[in-house]
N, C-alpha and C positions, 0 to 999 in steps of 0.2 A: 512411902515417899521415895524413900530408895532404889525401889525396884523402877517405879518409872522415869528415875533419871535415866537411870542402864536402860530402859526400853528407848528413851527419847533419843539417848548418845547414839543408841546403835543405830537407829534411822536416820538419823542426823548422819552420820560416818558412812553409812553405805553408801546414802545419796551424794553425800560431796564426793566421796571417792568416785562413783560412780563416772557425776556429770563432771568433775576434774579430769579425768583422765581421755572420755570423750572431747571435751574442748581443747583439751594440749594439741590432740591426735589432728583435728580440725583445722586451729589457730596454727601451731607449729609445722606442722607436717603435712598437710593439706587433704587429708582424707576426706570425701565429698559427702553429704550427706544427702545427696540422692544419686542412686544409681546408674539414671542414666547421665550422670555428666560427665563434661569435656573438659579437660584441661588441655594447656597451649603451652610446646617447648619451641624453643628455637637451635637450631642447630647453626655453628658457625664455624666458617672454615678458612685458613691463610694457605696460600700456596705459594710457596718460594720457587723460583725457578734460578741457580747459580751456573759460572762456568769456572771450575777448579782452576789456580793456579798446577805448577807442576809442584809443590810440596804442599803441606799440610795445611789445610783449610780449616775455622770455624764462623760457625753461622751462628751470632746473637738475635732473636726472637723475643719479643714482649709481649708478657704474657697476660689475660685480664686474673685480674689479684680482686681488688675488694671493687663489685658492681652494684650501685644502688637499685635496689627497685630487683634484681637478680640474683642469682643465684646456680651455682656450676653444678648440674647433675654429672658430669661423666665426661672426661678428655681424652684424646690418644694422639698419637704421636707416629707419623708414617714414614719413613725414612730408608732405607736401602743401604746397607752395610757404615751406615755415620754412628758412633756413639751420640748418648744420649743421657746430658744431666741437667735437671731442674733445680734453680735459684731459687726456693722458696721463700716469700718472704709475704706479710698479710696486707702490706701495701704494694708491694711491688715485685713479679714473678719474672723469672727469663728463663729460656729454653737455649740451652746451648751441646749445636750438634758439633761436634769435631770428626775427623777421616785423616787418618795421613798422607794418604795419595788417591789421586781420584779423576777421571777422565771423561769428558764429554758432558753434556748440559746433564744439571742434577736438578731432581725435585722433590722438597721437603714439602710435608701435610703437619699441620696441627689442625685438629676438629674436636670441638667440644659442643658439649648439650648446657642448655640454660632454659631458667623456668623463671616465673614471677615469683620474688619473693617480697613479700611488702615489712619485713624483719629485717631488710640489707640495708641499712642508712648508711654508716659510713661508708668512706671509699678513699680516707685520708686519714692520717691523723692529726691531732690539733696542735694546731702553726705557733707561731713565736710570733710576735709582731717583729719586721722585718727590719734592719735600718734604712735611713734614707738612702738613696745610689747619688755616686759620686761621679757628676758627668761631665764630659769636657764642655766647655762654652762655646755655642750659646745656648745649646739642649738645657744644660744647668737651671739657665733663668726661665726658659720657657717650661722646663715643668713645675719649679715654686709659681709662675703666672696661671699656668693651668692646675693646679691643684688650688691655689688662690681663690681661683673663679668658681670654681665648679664645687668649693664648701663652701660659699657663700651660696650657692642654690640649691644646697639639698641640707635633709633635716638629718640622714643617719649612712651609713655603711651601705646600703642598699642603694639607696637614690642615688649617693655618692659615686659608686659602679656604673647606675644606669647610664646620668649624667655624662661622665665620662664617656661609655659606649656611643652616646648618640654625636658625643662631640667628635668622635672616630669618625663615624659612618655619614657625618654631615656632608652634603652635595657642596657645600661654601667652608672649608673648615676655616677657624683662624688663624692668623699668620704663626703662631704656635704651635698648632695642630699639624699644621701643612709645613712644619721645619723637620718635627717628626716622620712624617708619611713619607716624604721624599727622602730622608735620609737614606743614602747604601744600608750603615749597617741592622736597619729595622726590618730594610728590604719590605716595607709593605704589610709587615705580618702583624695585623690589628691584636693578635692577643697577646705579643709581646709588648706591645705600645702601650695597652693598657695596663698590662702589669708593671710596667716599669714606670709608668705614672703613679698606678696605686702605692703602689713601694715606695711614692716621694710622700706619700701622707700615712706613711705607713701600715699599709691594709694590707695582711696577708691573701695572697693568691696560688691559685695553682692551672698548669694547664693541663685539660682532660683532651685525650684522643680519644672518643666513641664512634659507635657504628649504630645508624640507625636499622632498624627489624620493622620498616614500615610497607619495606617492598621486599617480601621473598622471593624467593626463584631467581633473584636477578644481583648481578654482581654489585657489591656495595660497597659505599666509597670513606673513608674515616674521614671524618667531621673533628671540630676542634672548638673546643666549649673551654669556658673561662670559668671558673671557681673563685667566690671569695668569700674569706670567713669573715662573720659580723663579731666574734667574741665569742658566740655560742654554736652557731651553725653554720654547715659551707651553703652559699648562696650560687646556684648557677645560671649562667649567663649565656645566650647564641651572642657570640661577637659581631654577627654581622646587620642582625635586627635590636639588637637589646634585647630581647624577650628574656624575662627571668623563668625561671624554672625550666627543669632536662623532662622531655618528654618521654611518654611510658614506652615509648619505644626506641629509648636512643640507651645504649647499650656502651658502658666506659669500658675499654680496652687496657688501658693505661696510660700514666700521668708522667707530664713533663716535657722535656725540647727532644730527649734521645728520637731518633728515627725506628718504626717497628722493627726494623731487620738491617744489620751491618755485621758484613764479610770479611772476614780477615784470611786473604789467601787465595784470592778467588773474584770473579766479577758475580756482582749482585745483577741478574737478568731483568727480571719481573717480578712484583707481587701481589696476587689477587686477594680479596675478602668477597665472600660470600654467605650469604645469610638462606636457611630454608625454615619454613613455619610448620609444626608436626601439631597435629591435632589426635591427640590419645585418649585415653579412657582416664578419668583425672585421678579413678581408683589406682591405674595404673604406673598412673605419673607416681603419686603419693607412696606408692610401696618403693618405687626405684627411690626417691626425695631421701624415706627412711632408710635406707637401704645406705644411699651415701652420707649420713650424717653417722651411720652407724647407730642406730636409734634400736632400743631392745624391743620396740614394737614390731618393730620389722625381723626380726626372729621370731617372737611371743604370735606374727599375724596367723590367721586359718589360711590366707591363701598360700600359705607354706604348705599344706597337707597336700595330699594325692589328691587329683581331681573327686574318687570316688569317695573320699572321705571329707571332703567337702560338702559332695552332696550331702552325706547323713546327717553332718553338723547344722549346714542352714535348715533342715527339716528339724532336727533336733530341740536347736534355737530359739526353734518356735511354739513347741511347747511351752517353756513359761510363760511366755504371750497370754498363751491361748488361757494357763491356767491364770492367771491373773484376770482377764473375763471372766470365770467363774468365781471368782472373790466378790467379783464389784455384784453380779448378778444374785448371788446368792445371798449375801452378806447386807447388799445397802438396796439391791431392787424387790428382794426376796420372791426372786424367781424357785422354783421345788425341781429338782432333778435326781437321778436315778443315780448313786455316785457320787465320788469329788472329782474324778481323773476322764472320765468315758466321753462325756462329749467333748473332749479336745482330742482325743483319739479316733472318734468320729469325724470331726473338722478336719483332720489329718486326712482320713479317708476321702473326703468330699472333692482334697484337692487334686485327686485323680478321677471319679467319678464323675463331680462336676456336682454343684450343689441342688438344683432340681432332683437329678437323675440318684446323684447320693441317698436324698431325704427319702424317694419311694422304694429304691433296693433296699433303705436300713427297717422304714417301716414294713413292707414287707417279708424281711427276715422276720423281725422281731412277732411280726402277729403269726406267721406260720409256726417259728417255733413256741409261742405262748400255748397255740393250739396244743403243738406235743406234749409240752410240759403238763399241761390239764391233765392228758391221758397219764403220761406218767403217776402221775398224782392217785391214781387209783389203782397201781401196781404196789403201794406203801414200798419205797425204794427208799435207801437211807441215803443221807446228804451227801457225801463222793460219789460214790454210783450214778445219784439222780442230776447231780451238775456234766459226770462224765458225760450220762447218758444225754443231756442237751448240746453239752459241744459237738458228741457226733453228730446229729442231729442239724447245728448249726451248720459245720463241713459241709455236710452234703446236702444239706439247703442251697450254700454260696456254689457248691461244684454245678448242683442243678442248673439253678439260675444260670451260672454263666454261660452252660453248654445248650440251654435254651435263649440265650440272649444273643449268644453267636451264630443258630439256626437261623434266629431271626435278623441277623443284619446288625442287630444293635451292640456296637464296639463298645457301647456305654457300662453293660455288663460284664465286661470282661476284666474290668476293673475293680469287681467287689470282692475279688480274694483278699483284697488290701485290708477289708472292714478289720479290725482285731475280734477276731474268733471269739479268744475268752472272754471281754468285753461286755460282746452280745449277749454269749455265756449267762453270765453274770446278769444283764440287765433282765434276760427272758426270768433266770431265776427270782430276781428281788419285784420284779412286777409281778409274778405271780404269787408274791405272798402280800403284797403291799394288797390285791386283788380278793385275796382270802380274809386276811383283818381288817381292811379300812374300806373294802368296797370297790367295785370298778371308777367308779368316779375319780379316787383319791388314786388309781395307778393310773386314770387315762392322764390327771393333771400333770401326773410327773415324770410319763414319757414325752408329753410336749414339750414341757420344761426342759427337758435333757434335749430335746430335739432342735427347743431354740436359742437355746447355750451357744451347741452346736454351731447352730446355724450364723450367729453373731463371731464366736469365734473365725470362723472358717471367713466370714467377710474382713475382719480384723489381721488374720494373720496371711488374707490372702494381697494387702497392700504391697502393693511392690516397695514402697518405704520402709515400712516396716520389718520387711526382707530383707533388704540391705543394711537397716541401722543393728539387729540384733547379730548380722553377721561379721560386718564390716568394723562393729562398736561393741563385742559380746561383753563390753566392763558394763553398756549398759543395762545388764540382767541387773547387777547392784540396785541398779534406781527400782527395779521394778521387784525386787528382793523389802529393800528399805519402806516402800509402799504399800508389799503385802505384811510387811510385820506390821506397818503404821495401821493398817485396814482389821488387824487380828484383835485391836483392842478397841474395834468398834461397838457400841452396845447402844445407838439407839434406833429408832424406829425405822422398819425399812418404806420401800415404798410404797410396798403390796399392803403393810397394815395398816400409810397412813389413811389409804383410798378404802382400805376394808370397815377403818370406824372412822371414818369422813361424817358420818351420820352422829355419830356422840360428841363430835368435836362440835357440828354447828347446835348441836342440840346445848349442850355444855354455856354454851356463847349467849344463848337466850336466857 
């Protein structure tokens, strides 16, 4: 009973390990699980353009800090003899360039890259409920009248916002509303109006500057969104339609009244925002992703290695694959094969041959050199000798072949140096004893077998899926580790004996 705990835990551990560290890589990090996919970064960029006073200039820049629904692969900073220090902060970033003297129009760049992250929720932290504001009369009474009004028709924090919103954006507003809007110091600016109403019933708010990514290539304009928290979550708001919720392509900049850019020292010229859409390989995205989080995947990945060691790995890779079809085939289908390891060695070959073209160069070796072997066999040569003597044999079987296959036009041939030599070796030798005690019948069955091991393998590991998740996911050999130990303590009927005494079973039944 003991032992098959320790056999369960260990399958049990492999596989979690396994598919755990597969799904972090996934969920977390975005690694794709087919190969040919696309991931989407957006690249964005501010351009300041100043004219220096004649002493010492600096430039404040804000910066995006915490973006819902985003996330910051990668920033730089372009600037021309101005130092350069970043405000870090997880709500709130700023860029400040200084120069001591400086002459003629200047132009600062910040550009940074961003990706979907659907992990990025906040973008604030959680508020205080606010006190009421203290307004001069007769603002005072029309916002207890309008906060009056407008909890009388809504049932929570939400409606409350909406409510409000549309009492802004109303074609007729009320004589409350409209003491508001026309006042100077509101100047018009619907999302301070609202804030400064919700703050009379005390609803925490905040104001977002974003940039929508819904038109690249083309210069974009910061938009200004209204935040309010219900007690649990921030709620967002377009000021100008009500619509609740920030669309997947509006991008927070930064929060609050400050203006993106202000100059001390200097005239502030112009500033652009610009949005472009990068469509990359999403393998790609996902290694830069790990790459910036600092993630030990992204050291631990294969596509760290030399190109040409790559190669051997995803071929490599694929080997356990393949031997795992012979588990299943042997173990639960009870297919008979020549071997535990040769037809995935041959599947290997097929993928340069081509599987037709494969099947006839291997059967072909195989029965010329069985012929030799025969003769050997009546030289009484003992067992090193008699295996050497069929590897050579084998060589220059494949050397023929090929330098007649290339007479002949057929490039197909040119490709069976790949067969593994000893392999063949090997099989020519065990079929011709299999051929001597049990008969040709019992060695034709169990070249086929090998043949369509083979042949299954070589479809199996020629999935382009399959290619990518053993190389891209190599943790998930585990699962398929955990699976061949789970399969090792299989013991009951395969499915070649259930069909082989199919005959005693209905007979039994009667």
């Amino acid at each position: 009973m003991k032992k098959r705990w320790h056999w369960a835990a260990l399958v049990v551990a492999l596989m979690v390990t396994g598919l755990a560290v597969t799904t972090y890589k996934v969920t977390k990090l975005g690694y794709p699980l087919e190969a040919d996919e696309v991931g989407e970064s957006w690249t964005l960029q501010s351009r300041v353009q100043i004219r220096p006073g004649e002493g010492p200039v600096r430039v404040d820049h804000q910066l995006p800090s915490a973006t819902p629904g985003f996330a910051n692969l990668q920033e730089d900073f372009i600037s021309r003899g101005f130092g350069l220090s970043v405000q870090d902060g997880r709500w709130q970033r700023e860029a400040n360039w200084t120069i001591r003297r400086a002459s003629g129009t200047q132009t600062l760049y910040y550009r940074a890259i961003f990706y979907r992250d659907p992990g990025s929720e906040d973008f604030a932290p959680r508020p205080v409920f606010p006190p009421r504001p203290q307004l001069d009369e007769p603002f005072q009474t029309a916002m207890l009248a309008l906060v009056d009004q407008v909890r009388r028709q809504s049932a929570d924090i939400a409606s409350f916002a909406t409510e409000m919103l549309n009492r802004v954006n109303s074609a007729s507003p009320t004589e409350e509303m409209a003491l508001f809007l026309n006042a100077p110091d509101f100047r018009g600016d619907r999302v301070r109006i609202v804030r400064t109403l919700l703050s009379g019933a005390q609803i925490p708010t905040e104001r977002i500057n974003a940039i929508s990514l819904h038109d690249p290539e083309r210069r974009a304009n910061l938009q200004t969104w209204l935040a309010v928290h219900n007690g649990q979550d921030w709620l967002f708001f377009n000021p100008e339609t009500g619509q609740r919720g920030l669309p997947e392509t509006m991008l927070v900049w930064w929060l609050g009244d400050r203006p993106p850019v202000r100059v001390d020292g200097g005239e502030l010229l112009d500033t652009q925002f610009s949005t472009t859409r990068n469509r990359i390989g999403a393998l790609e995205l996902a290694e830069q992703r790990a790459r910036a989080q600092d993630s030990m995947f992204a050291e631990l990945s294969l596509l760290n290695l030399p190109v040409h060691s790559q190669n051997v790995y995803s071929l490599l890779l694929l080997v356990p694959v393949g031997a795992f079809m012979i588990v299943l085939l042997r173990n639960v289908v009870g297919v008979r094969s020549f071997g535990t390891f040769m037809p995935v060695l041959i599947a290997l070959a097929f993928r340069e041959t081509g599987l037709l073209g494969g099947l006839l160069l291997f059967s072909l070796v195989v029965a010329l050199g069985l012929s030799f072997r025969f003769y050997l066999e009546r030289l009484r040569l003992l067992l090193v000798p008699r295996l050497t003597a069929v590897l050579i044999i084998v060589v220059i079987l494949l050397v023929g072949l090929s330098v007649i296959s290339h007479q002949l036009g057929l490039e197909m041939g040119l490709s069976i140096g790949l067969f593994p030599m000893v392999i063949i070796a090997m099989v020519i030798e065990r079929m011709s004893i299999v051929w001597e005690e049990r008969g040709p019948q019992d060695a034709l069955m169990e070249g086929a077998g090998s043949a369509i091991i083979a042949v299954l393998a070589f479809l199996v590991m020629g999935i382009p899926t399959v290619q990518h998740l053993v190389f891209v996911f190599p943790e998930s050999l585990l699962v398929i580790l955990g699976l061949t130990i789970l399969m090792g303590r299989y013991t009951g009927y395969r499915v070649t004996e259930l069909l082989r005494f199919r005959a005693l079973a209905v007979g039994g039944q009667r």
